[in-house]
MIKESE-481987 format. One record per atom (N, C-alpha, C): residue in one letter; x, y, z. Coordinates in steps of 0.2 Angstrom, whole numbers, plus 5000, padded with zeros to 4 digits. Example, Ala and Ser with C-alpha at 12.3 -4.5 7.8 and 13.67 -1.06 7.14 Angstrom:
2
A506649725039 A506249785039 A506649845039 S506449895035 S506849955036 S506450005039 
This chain:
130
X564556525491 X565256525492 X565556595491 X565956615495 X566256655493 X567056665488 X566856735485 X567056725479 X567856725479 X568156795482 X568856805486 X569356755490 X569356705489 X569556645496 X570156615491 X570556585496 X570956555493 X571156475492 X570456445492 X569956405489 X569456365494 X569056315493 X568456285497 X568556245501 X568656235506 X568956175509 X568156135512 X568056075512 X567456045515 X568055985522 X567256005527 X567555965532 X567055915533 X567155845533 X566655815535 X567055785544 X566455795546 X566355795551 X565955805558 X565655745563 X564955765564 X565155805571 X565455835575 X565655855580 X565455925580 X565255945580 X564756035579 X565256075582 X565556055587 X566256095592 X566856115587 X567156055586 X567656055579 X567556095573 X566856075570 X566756115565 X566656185566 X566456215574 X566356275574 X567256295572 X567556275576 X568556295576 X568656275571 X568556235567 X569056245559 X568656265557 X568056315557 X567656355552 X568056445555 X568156455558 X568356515561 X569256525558 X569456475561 X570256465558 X570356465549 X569856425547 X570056445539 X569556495538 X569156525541 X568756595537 X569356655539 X569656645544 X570056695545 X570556685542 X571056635539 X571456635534 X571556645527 X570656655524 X570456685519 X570056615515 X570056555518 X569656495515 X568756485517 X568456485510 X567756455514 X567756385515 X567256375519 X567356295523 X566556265523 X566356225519 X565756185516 X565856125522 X565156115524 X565056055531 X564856025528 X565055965530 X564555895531 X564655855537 X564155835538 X564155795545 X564155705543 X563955675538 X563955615535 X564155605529 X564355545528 X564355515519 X563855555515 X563455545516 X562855575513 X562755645510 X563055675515 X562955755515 X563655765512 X564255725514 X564755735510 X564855725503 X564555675501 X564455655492 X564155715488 X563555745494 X563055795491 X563555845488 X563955865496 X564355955493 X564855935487 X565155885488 X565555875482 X565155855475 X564555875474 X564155845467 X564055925468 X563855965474 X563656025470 X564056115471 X564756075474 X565156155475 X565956135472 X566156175470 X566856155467 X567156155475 X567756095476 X568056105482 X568856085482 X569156125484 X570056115484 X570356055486 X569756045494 X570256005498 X569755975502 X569855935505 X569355865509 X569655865514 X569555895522 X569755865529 X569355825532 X569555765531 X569155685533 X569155665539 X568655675544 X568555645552 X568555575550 X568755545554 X568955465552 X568355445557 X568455445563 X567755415568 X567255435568 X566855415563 X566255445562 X565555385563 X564955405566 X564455365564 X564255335557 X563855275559 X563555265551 X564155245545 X564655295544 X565355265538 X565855285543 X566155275543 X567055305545 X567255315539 X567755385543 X568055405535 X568555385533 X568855325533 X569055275530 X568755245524 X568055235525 X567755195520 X567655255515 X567355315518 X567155365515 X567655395510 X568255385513 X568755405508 X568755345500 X568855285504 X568955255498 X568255265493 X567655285495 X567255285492 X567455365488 X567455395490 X567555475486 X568155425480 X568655435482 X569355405479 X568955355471 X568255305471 X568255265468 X567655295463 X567555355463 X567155395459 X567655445454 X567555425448 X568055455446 X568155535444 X567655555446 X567655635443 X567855665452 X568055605458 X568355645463 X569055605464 X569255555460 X569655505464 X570355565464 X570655605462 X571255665460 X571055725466 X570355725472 X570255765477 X570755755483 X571155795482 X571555805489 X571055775495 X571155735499 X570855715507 X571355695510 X571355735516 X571655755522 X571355725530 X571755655532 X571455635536 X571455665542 X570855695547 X570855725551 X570455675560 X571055665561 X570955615567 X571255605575 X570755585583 X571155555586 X571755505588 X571455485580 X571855395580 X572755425580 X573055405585 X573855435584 X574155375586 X573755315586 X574155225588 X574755215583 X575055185583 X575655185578 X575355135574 X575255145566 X574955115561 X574355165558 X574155205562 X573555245561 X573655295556 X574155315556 X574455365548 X574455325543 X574755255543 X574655225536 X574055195536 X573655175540 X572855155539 X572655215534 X572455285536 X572555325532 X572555335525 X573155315525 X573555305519 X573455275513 X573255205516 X573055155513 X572455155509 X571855205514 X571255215511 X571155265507 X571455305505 X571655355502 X571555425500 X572055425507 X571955515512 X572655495507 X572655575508 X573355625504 X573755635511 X573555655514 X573755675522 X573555655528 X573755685531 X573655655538 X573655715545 X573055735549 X573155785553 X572955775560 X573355755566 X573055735570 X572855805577 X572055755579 X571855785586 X572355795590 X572155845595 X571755905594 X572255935589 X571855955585 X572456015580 X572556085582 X573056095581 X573556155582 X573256215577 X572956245581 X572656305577 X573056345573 X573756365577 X574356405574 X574756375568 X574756295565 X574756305561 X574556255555 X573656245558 X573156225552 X573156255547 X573156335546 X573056365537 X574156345536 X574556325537 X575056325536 X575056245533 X574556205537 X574756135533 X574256135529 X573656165527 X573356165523 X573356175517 X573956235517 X574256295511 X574756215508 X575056185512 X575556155510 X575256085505 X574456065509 X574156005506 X573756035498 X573556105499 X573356125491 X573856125487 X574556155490 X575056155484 X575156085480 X575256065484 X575455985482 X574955955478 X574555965478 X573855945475 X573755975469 X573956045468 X573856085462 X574456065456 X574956015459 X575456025457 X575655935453 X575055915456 X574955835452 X574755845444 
């Protein structure tokens, strides 16, 4: 990780295109950005990096991040991790399904590159602030 950043953000997400665009976006705003493409690999980075903030692709293979939230959320040494749902779901109920499973936020596809590090900034403060 690097050390100078203005904390770790992990993305789960299995989309390789996505994860290249939000890896360039928060490197340039001074955030390092830990992958994961499944449950799996998600539970890993959070057992083995310190990380600020969770941005949760919801339509995922294998778990959606629905489920995957509530499962982080049900661990107690992550259940207090900021998670940030990051989705195309924009139906009307889809922000509180979110909600319900226990994202902090909510960000929908395709995301605005111009002011991701601005809603990010906004979801750490609130976080640091609980």
């Amino acid at each position: 990780m690097l050390q100078d950043t203005k904390g770790t953000i992990l993305y789960v997400e299995d989309n390789p295109d996505n994860r290249n665009l939000i890896r360039r976006v928060l490197n340039s705003e001074g955030y390092a950005m830990v992958e994961a493409i499944n449950a799996d690999q998600a539970i890993s980075k959070l057992e083995s990096e310190t990380i600020n903030l969770i941005l949760m692709d919801i339509n995922m293979p294998d778990m959606d991040g629905y489920t995957l939230t509530a499962k982080i959320k049900g661990i107690q040494k992550f259940n207090k991790s900021p998670i940030v749902a990051v989705t195309a779901n924009v139906m009307r109920g889809d922000r509180e399904k979110s909600l319900e499973a226990g994202c902090d936020g909510y960000i929908q596809k395709p995301i605005d590159i111009d002011i991701l590090a601005q809603q990010i900034e906004r979801f750490l403060t609130r976080s640091s602030n609980v």
